[in-house]
N, C-alpha and C positions, 0 to 999 in steps of 0.2 A: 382422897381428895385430889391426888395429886392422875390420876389415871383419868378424872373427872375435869380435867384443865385440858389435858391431852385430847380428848375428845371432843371438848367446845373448839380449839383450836384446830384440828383439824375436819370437824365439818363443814367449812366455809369456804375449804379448798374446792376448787372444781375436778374432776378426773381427766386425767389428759389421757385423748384418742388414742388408739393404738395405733393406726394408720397417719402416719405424715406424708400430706402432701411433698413432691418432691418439689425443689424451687430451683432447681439445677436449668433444667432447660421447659420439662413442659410440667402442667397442671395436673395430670390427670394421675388417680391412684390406679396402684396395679392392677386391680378389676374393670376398669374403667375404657385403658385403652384396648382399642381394636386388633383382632389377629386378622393374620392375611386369607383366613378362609372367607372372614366377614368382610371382607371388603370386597365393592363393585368388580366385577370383569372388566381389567384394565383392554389396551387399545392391542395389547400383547399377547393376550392371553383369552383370544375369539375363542376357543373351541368349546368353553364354558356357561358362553353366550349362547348357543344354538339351542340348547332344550329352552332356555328363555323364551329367546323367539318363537319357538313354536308353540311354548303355550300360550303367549298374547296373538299370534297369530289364530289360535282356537277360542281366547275370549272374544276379539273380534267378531268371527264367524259368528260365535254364540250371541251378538249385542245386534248382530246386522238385521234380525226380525225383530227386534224391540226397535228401533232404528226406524224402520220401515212402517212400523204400527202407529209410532209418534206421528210420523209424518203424513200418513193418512189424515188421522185426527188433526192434524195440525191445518191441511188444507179445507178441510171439512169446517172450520173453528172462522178460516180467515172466508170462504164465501157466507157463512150464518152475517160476520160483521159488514159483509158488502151489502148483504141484504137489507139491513139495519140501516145502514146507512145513506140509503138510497130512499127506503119508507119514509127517514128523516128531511132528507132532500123533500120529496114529497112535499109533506107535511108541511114543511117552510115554503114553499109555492103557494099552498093554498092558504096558508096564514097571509101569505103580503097580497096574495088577487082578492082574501077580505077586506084586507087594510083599505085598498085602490078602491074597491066598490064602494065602502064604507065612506073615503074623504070624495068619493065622485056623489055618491049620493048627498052627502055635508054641502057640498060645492049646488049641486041643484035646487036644494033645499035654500040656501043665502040666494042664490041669485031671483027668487020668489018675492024678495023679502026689499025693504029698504037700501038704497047703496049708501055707501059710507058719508055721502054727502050730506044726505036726505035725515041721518040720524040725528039724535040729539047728542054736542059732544060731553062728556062726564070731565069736568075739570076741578082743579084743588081748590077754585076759587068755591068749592060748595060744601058745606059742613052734611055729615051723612044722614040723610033722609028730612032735613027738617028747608025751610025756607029761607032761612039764613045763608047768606056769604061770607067769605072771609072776610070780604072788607066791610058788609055790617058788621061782625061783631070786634074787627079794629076800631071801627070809629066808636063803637059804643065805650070799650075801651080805654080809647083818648080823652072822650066826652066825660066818662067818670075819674078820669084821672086828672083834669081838668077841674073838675071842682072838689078835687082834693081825696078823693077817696083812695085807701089804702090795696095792696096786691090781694090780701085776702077775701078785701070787701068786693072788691071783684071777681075773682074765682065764686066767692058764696054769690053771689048776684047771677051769676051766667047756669052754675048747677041750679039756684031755684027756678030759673024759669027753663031749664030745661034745655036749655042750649048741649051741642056735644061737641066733643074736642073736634080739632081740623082733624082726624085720624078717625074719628068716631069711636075710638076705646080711652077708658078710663073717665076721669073725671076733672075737672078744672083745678089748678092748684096756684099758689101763690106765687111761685116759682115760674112754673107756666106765662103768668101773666107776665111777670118780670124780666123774660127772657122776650118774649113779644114787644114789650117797651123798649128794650133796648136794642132791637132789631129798627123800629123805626124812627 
């Protein structure tokens, strides 16, 4: 039992790292920092530079036909889109010399016709399509409200015979008519 306590107790412990970081001055563990082979060609120490340079000076060399091939295609890319752009231009010419023929021809076509004076003018004073005016069906309005009749009795009276709104949508309402009363 007693070897069976020792074990509950310590499986709960964690295992401590074998590596400690050092907190003296810098972070890094012993594998971690850099030797002086790995480190860049200082400003001192040119002569280790030079095989460098020559091999980016041969990647160069080697990228300056890819270089060159982009840039064909690339000129090749930008006259396709002058092309495009110009058929565009085009096309927007002769959309707006329709347009002008279009309202020039509109314009010939009116000037054939009645001038604005000569027409008949379309005003609110006219309910839609019927022979009725505003101010007929106000005073019809007054006249029943006049001998007493209520806002619905008139809404119902104006929808049976057929009358239509000043808007010509919808239908006569009580409201309607109450709103009209107290406008005049």
């Amino acid at each position: 039992m007693n070897d069976f306590l020792k074990n509950l107790r310590n499986s709960g412990k964690k295992e401590i790292s074998s590596v400690r970081k050092n907190m003296d001055s810098n972070y890094f563990t012993p594998g971690e920092r850099r030797t002086p082979k790995d480190r860049r060609a200082s400003a001192f120490n040119r002569s280790s530079a030079i095989p460098e340079k020559e091999a980016r000076r041969e990647d160069i060399e080697d990228l300056i036909p890819v270089i060159a091939e982009s840039t064909i295609q690339l000129v090749k890319e930008m006259g396709r889109i002058a092309a495009v752009s110009e058929m565009l231009m085009e096309s927007q010419i002769r959309q707006q010399n329709a347009m002008a023929d279009f309202f020039e021809s509109l314009k010939t076509l009116m000037g054939n016709r009645q001038g604005p004076d000569e027409m008949p003018i379309a005003t609110t004073s006219y309910a839609s399509g019927t022979h009725y005016t505003k101010d007929d069906i106000i005073s019809t309005i007054n006249r029943m409200r006049d001998q007493g009749a209520t806002f619905a009795t008139i809404a119902e009276y104006l929808r049976d015979k057929g009358i239509p709104t000043f808007s010509g949508r919808g239908h006569w309402h009580a409201q309607t008519i109450h709103r009209l009363c107290k406008q005049i």
